[in-house]
C-alpha positions as CSV (number, residue, x, y, z in Angstrom):
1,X,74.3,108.8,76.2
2,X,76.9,109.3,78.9
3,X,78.4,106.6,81.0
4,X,76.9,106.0,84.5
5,X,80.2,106.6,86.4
6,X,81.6,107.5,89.5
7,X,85.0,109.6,90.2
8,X,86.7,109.3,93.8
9,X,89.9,110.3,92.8
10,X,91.7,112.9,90.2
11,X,92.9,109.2,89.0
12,X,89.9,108.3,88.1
13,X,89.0,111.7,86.1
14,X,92.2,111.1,84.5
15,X,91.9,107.6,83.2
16,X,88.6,108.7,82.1
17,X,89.9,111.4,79.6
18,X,92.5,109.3,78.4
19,X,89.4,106.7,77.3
20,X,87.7,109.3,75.7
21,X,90.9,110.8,73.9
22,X,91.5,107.0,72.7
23,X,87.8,106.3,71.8
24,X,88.3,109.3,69.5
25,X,91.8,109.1,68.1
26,X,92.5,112.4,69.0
27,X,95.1,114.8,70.8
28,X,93.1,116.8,73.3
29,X,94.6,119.6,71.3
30,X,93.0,118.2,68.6
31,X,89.9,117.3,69.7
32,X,89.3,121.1,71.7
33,X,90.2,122.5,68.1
34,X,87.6,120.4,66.0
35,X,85.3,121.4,69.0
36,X,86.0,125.1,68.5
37,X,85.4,124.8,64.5
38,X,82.1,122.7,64.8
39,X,83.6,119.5,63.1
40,X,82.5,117.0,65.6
41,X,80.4,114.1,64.6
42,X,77.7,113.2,67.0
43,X,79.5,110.5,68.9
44,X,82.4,113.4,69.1
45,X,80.1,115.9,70.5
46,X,78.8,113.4,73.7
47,X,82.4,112.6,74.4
48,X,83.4,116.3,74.3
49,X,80.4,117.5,76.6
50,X,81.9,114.6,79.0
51,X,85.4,116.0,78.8
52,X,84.0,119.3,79.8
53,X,82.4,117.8,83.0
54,X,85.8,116.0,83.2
55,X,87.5,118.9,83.5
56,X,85.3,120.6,85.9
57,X,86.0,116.9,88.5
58,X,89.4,117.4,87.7
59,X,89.9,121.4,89.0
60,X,88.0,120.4,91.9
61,X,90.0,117.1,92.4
62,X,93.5,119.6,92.2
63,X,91.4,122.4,94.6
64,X,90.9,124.9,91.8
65,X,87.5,124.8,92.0
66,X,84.6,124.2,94.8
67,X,81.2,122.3,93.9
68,X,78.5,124.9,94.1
């Protein structure tokens, strides 16, 4: 279901979102919006739930956020 990846770096988190953006064909803007309206398909809905946990690596990556 997900991809069995790692993430040392915000460069990594990065890259990985951009993937998932392209494996979509979507605008995060997009994407987050189709989200929001329940009009994800079910290949849409894994790669959103892995944005969200993208997210999360990337506020701790920038220090917004601690693990815990």
């Amino acid at each position: 279901m997900f991809p069995d990846l790692t993430f040392n770096s915000l460069e990594d988190v990065l890259k990985r979102k951009e993937e998932i953006l392209q494996e979509v064909r979507m605008t995060r803007e997009e994407f987050d919006l189709r989200a929001d309206n329940y009009q994800l398909g079910p290949d849409e809905s894994d790669a959103y739930f892995e944005m969200i946990g993208l997210d999360r690596f990337e506020e701790y990556f920038r220090g917004e956020r601690t693990i815990g």
